[in-house]
DSSP file (Angstrom, degrees, kcal/mol; ACC not computed):
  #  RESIDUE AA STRUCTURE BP1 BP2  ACC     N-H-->O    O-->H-N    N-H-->O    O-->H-N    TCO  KAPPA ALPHA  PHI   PSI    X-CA   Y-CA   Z-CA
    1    1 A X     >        0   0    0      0, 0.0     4,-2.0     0, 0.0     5,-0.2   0.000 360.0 360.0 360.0 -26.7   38.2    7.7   10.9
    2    2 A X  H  >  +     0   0    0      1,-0.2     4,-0.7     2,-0.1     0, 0.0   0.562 360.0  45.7 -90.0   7.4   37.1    8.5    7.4
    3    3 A X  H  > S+     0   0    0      2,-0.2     4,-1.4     3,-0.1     5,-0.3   0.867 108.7  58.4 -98.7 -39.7   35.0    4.6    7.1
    4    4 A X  H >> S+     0   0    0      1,-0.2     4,-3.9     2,-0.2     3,-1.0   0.970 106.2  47.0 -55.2 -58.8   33.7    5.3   10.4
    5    5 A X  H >X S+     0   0    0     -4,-2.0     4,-1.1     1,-0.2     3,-0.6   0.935 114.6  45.7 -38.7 -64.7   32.1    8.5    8.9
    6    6 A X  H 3X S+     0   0    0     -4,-0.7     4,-3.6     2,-0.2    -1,-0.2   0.803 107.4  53.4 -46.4 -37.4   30.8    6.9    6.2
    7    7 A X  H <X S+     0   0    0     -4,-1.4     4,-0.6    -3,-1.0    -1,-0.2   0.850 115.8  48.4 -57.6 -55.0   29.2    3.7    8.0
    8    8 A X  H XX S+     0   0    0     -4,-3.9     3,-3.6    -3,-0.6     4,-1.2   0.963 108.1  46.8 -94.1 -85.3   27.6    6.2   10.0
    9    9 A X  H 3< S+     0   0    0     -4,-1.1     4,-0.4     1,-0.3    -2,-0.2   0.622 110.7  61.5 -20.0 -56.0   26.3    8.5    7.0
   10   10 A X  H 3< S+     0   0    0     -4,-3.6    -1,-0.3    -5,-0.3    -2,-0.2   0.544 111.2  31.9 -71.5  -9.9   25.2    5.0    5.7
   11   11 A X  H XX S+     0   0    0     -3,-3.6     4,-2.0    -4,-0.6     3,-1.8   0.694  84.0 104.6 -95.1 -19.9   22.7    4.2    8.7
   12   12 A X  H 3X S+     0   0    0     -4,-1.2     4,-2.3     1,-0.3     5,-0.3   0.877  83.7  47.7 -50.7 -43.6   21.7    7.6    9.3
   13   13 A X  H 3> S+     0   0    0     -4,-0.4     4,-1.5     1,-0.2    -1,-0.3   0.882 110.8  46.2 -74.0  -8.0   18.3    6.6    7.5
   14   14 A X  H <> S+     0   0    0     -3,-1.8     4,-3.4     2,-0.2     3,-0.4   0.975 113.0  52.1 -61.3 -59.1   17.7    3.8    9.1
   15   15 A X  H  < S+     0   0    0     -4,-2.0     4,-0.5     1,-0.3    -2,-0.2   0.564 114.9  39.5 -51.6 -28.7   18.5    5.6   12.4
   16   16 A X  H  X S+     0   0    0     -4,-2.3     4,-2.2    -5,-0.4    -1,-0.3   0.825 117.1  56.5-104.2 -24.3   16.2    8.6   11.9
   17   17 A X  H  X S+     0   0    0     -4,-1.5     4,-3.9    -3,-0.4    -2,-0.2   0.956 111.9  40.4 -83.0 -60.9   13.4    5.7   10.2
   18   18 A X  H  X S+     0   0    0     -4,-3.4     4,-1.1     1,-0.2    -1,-0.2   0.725 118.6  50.8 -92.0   0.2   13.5    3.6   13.4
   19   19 A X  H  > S+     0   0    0     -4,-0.5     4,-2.2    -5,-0.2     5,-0.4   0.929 108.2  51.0 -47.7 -67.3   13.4    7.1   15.7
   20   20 A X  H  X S+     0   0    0     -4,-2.2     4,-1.8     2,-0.2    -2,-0.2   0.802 111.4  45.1 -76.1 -29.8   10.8    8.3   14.0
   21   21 A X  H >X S+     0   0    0     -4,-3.9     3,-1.4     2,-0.2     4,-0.8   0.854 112.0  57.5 -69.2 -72.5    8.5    4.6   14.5
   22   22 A X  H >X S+     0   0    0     -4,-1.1     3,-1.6     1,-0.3     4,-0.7   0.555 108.7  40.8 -25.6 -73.4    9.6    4.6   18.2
   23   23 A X  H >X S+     0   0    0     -4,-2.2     4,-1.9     1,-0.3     3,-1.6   0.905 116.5  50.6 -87.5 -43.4    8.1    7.9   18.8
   24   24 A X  H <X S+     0   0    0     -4,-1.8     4,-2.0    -3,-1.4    -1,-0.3   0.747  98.2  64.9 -69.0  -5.3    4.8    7.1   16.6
   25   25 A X  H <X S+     0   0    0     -3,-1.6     4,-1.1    -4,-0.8    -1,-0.2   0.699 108.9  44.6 -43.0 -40.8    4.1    3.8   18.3
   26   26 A X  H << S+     0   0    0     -3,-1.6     4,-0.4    -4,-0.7    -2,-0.2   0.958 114.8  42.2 -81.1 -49.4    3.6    6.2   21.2
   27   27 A X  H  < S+     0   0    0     -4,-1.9     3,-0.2     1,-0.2    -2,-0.2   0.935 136.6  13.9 -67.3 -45.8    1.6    8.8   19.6
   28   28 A X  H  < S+     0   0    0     -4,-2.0    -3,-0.2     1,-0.1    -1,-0.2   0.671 133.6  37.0-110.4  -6.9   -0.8    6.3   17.5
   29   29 A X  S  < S+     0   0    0     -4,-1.1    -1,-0.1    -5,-0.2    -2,-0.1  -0.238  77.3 122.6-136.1  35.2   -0.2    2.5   19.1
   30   30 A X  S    S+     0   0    0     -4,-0.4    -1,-0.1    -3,-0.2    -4,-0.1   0.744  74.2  48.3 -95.1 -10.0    0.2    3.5   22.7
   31   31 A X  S    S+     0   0    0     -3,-0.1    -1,-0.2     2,-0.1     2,-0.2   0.798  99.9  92.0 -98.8  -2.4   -2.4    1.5   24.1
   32   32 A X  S    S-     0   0    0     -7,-0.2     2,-0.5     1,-0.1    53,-0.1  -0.519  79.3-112.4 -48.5 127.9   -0.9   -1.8   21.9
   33   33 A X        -     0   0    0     -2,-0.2    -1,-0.1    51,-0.1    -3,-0.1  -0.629  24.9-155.9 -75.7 108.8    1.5   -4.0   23.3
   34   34 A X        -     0   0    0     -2,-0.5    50,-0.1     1,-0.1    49,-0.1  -0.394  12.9-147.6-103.7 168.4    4.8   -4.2   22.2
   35   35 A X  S    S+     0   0    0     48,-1.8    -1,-0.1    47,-0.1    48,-0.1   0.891  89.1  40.3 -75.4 -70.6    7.2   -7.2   22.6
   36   36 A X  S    S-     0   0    0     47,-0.6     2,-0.4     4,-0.1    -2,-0.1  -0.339  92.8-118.7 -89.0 173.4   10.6   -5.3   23.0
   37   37 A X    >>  -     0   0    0      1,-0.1     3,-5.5     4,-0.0     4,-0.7  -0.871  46.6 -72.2-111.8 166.4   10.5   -2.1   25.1
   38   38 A X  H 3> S+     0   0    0     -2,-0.4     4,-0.8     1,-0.3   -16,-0.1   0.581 133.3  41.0 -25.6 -42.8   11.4    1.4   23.7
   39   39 A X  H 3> S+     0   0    0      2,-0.2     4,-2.0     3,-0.1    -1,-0.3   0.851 114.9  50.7 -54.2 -38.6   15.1    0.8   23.3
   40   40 A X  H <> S+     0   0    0     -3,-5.5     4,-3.1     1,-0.3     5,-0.4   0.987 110.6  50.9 -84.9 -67.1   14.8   -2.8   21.9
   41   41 A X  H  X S+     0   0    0     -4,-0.7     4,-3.4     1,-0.3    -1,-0.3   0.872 115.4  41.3 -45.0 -44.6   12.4   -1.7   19.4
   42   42 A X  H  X S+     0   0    0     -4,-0.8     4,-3.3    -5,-0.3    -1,-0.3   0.923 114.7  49.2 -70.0 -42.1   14.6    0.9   18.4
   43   43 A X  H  X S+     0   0    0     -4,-2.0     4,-2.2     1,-0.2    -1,-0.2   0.743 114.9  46.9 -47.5 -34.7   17.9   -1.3   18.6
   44   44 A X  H  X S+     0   0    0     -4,-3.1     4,-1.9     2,-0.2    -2,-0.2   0.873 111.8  56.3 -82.7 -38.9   15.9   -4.1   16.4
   45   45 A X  H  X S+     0   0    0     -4,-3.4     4,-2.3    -5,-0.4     3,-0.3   0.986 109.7  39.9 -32.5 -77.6   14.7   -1.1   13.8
   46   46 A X  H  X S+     0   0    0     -4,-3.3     4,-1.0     1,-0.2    -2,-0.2   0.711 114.7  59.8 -80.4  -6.0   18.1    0.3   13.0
   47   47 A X  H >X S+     0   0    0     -4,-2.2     4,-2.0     2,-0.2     3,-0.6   0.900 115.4  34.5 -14.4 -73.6   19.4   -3.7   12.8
   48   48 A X  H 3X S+     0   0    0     -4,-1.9     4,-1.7     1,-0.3     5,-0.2   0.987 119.9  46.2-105.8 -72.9   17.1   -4.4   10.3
   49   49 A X  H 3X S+     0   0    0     -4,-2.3     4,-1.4     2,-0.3    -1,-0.3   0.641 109.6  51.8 -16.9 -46.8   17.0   -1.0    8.3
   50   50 A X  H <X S+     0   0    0     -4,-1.0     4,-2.8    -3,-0.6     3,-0.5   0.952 115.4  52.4-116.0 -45.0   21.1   -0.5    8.2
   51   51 A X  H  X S+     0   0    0     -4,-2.0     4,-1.5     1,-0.2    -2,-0.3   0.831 111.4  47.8 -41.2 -40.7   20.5   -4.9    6.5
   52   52 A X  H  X S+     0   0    0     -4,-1.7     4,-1.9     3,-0.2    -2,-0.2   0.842 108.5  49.0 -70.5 -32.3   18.1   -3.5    4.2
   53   53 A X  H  X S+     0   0    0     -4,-1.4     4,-3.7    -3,-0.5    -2,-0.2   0.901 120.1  37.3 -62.5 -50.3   20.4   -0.7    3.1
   54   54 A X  H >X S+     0   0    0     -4,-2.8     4,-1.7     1,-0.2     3,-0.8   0.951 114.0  54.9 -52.4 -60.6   23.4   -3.3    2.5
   55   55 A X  H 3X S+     0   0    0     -4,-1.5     4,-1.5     1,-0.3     3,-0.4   0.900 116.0  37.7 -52.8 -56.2   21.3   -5.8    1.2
   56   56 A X  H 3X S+     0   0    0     -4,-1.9     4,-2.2     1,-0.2    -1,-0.3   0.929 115.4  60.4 -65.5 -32.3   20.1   -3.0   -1.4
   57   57 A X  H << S+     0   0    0     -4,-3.7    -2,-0.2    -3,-0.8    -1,-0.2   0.760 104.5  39.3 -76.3 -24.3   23.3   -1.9   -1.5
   58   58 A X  H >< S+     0   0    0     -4,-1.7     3,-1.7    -3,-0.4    -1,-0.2   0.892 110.7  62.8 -86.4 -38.8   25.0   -4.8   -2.7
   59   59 A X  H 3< S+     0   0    0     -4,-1.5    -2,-0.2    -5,-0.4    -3,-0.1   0.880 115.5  26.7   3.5-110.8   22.2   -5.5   -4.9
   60   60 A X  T 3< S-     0   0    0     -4,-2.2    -1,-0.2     2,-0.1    -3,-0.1   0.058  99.0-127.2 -66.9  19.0   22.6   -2.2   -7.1
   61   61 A X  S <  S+     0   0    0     -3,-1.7     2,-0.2    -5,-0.1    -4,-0.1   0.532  84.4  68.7  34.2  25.0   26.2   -1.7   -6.4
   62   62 A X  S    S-     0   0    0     -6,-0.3     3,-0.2     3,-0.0    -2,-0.1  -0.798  78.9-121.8 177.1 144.2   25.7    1.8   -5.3
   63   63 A X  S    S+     0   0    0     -2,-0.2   -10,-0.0     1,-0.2    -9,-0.0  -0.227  83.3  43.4-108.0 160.5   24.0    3.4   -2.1
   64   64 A X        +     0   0    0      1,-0.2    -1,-0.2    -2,-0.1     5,-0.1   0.162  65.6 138.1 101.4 -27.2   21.0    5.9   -2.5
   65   65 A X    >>  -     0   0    0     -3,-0.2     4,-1.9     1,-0.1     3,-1.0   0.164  62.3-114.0 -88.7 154.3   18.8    4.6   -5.0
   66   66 A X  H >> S+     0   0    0      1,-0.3     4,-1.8     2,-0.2     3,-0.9   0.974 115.5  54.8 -60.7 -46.3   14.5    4.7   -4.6
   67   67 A X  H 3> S+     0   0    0      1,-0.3     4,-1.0     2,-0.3    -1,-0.3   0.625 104.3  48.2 -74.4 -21.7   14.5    1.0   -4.4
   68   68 A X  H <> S+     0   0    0     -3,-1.0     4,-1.0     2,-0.2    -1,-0.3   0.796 115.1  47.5 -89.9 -20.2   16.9    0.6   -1.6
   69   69 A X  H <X S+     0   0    0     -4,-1.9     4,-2.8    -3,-0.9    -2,-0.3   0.893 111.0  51.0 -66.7 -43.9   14.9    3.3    0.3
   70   70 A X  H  X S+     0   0    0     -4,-1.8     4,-1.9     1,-0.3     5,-0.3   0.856 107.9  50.4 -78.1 -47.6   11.9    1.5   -0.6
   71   71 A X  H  X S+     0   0    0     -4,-1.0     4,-2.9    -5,-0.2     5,-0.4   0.953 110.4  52.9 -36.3 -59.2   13.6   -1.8    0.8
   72   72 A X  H  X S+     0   0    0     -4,-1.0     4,-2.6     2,-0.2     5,-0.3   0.964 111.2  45.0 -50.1 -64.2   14.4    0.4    4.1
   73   73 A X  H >X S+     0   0    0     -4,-2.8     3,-1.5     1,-0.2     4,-1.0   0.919 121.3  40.2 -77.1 -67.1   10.6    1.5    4.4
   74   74 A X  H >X S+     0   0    0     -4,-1.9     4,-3.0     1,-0.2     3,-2.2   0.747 115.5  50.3  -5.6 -78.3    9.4   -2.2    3.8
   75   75 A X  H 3X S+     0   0    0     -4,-2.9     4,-1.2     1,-0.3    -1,-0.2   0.700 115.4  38.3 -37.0 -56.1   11.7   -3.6    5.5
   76   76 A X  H << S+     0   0    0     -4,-2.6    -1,-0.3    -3,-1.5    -2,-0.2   0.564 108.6  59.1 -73.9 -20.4   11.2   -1.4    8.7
   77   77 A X  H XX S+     0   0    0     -3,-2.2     3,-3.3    -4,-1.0     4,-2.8   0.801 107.0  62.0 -97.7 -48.4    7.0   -1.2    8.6
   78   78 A X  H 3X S+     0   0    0     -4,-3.0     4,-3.2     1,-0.3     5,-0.2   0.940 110.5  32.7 -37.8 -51.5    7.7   -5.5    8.9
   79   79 A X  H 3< S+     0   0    0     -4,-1.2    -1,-0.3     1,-0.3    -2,-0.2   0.076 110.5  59.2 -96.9  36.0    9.4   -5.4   12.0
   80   80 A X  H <> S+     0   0    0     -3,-3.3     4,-1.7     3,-0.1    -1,-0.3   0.296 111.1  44.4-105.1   2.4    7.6   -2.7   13.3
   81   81 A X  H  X>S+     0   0    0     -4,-2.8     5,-0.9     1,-0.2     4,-0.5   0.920 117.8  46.2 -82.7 -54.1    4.1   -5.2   12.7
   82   82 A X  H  <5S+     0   0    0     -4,-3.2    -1,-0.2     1,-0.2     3,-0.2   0.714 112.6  48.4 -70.7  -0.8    6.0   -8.2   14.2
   83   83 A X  H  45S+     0   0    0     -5,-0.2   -48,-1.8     1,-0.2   -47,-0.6   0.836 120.7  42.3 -95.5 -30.9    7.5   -5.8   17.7
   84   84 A X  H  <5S-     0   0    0     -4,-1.7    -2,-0.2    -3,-0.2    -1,-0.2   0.148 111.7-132.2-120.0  50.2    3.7   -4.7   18.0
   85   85 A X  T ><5 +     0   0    0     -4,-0.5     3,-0.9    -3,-0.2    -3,-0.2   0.695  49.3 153.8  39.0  52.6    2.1   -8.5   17.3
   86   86 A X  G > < +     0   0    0     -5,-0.9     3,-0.7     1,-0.2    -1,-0.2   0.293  54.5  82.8 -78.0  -1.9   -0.4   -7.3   14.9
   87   87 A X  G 3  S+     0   0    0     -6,-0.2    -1,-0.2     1,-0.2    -2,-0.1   0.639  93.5  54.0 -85.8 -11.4   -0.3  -11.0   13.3
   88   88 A X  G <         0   0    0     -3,-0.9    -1,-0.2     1,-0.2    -2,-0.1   0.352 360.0 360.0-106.8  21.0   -2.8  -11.8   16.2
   89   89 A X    <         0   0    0     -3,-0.7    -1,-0.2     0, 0.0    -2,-0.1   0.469 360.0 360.0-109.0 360.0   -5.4   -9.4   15.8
């Protein structure tokens, strides 16, 4: 019970990162079309975010650090260009 907590501690930014696009997609990109729908986007977000946290995390052998965040928000602003097909404009 005590890895699940942790697992879960260790997405939570990821999880509030790819909330927090979903709901500005709406507010600043709502008449752009996305490729996945509000769920998918979100699913494909914290997917990719909770890989940039490992991925930093084995990296620097230890979770928290600016550069793994920095990873996260990279990481995250990428797939939110490729969900709302900004490579064709």
């Amino acid at each position: 019970m005590n890895a699940l907590w942790h697992l879960l501690n260790f997405c939570a930014p990821a999880a509030a990162l790819a909330l927090l696009l979903v709901l500005a997609r709406w507010v600043f990109a709502r008449k752009a079309p996305a490729l996945l729908p509000w769920y998918g986007q979100f699913a494909l977000h914290l997917l990719v975010g909770s890989a940039a946290l490992f991925v930093a995390l084995l990296w620097q052998g230890r979770d928290g650090s600016v550069l793994g965040y920095a990873l996260l928000v990279l990481s995250m602003a990428t797939s939110q260009w490729l969900v709302l097909g900004s490579w064709r404009r």
